[in-house]
N, C-alpha and C positions, 0 to 999 in steps of 0.2 A: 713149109709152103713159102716160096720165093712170090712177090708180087714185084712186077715190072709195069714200069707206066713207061708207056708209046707214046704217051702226047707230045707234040712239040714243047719245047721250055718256055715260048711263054705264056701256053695255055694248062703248064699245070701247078698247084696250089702249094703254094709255099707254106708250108709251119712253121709259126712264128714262135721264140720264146714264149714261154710262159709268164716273164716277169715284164712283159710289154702291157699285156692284160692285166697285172695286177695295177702298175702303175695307170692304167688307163681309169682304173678303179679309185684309186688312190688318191690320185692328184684333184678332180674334184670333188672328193668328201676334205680334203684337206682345202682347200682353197674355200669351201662351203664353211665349215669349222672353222676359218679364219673372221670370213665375215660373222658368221655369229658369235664368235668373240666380242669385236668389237664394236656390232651390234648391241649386244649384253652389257655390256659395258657403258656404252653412251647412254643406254634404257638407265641402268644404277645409280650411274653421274646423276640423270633427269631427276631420279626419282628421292636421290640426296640433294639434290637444290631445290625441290620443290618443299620437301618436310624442312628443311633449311628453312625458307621463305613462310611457311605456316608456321610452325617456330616461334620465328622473329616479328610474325605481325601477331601473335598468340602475345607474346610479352609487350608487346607496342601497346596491345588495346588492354594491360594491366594497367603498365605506367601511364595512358594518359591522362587518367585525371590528376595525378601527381604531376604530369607535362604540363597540362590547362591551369595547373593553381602556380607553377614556378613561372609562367608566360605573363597570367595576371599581378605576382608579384612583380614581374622585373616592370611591367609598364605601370604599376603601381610607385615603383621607385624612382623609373624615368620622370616621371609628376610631382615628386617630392622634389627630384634633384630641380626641378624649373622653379618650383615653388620656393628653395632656398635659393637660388642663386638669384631669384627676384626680392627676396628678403634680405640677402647679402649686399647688392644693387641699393637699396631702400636705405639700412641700415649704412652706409658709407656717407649719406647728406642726409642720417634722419633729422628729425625735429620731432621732438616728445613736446607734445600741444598742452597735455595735462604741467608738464614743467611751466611752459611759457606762460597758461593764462595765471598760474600761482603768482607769480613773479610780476606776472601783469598789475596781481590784485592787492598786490604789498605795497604798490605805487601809489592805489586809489587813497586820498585824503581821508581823516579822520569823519567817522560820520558826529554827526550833530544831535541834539537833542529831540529833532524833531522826529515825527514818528513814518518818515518815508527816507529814504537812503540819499544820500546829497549829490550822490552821483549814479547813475545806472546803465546800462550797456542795454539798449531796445537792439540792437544789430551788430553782430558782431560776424565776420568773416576772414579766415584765415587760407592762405595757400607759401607754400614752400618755394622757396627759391633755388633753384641748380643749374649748376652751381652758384656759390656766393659771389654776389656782384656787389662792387659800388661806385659812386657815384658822387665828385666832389660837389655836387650841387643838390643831395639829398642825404640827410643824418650825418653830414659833416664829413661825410666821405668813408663814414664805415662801412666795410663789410655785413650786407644783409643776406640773413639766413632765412627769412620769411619774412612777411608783412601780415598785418594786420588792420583790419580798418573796420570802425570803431564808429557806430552811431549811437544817443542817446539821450538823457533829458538831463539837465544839472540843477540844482537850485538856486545859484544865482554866479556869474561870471568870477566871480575869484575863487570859488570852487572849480572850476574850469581853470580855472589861470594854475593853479595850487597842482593839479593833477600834470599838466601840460610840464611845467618845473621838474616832477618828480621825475617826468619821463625824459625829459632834456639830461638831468643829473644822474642818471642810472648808467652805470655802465653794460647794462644788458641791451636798452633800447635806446632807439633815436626816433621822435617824431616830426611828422606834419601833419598842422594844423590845418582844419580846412575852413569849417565856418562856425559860427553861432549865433543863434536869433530867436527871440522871444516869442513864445509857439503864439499862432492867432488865436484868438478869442480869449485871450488871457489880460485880464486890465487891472489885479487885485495884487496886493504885493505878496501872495504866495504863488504867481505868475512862475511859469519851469521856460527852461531854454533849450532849446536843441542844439545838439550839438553834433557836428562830425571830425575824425582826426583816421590817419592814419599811421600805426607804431610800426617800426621796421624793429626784430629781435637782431643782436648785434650777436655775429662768431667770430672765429680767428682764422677764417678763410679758409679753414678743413674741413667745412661741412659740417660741423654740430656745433652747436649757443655754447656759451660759456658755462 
């Protein structure tokens, strides 16, 4: 059986390849398949940096209280390091006070027979000098590492004079003398004196006594 079409050409129906329809087919599962690729893919990445990121805060909240004790060591340390370097500071113009008043008390005169001390210190006050200064119109022009000033009762003025000597001839100290006077109400000849003086301890201008 022969079929003929009368229709004009351009009203009748062209058959198309077959492989126009596949590709019509094709083309978006393929371009669909692509995106869900790398759809898939950024979803994987995600979901690898997220467990990445739980992970890393999973071990953070191990370590920190070993973080928290290494944080208070180090600012434990920071306070040591101020603490010596103010010691180090100290230590460059010390004055050892416990040396000084020994030294002091090798000077005091012999005591007496009687049964109270010939000489005694009611007030004594001490502060450090820094650096060392001197002064040709005080201790002769030595080098003062500290002062000292020295109030208290004597037994009768050449135990004062005898003290005052020792402190002149010592090569550790230079004094001045300030005053002395027969305490009020006193009129018997076991009568005491007051007295005040101030010692200067002598260095060698490097900041520590001899």
């Amino acid at each position: 059986m022969i079929n003929v079409n009368l229709l004009p050409k351009n009203l009748q129906r062209v058959r198309e390849p077959g492989y126009w329809r596949l590709l019509a087919v094709m083309v978006p599962l393929l371009v669909f398949g692509v995106v869900f690729v790398f759809q898939y893919l950024a979803w994987q990445t995600t979901q690898n940096l997220e467990r990445d990121v739980q992970a890393r805060q999973e071990q953070l909240a191990l370590l920190r209280p070993f973080l928290d004790e290494q944080e208070a060591l180090q600012a434990r340390q920071r306070q040591l390091n101020e603490l010596i370097a103010v010691a180090d500071a100290v230590r460059e113009n010390r004055i050892v006070w416990t040396g000084e008043i020994v030294a002091l008390l090798e000077t005091l005169p012999a005591r007496g027979g009687g049964p109270r001390p010939a000489i005694d210190f009611r007030n004594l006050s001490m502060r450090s000098v820094v650096p060392p200064q001197s002064d040709p119109a005080r201790y002769e022009g030595s080098p003062i590492v500290a002062e000292l000033s020295i109030g208290g009762n004597v037994e009768d003025l050449e135990v004062l004079a005898s003290f005052v000597r020792n402190l002149e001839t010592s090569s550790d100290f230079g004094v001045l003398f300030q005053n002395a006077s027969r305490q009020e109400g006193e009129e018997d000849l076991d009568a005491l004196y007051g007295y005040s003086l101030t010692v200067g301890a002598i260095g060698d201008g490097s900041g520590e006594t001899p």
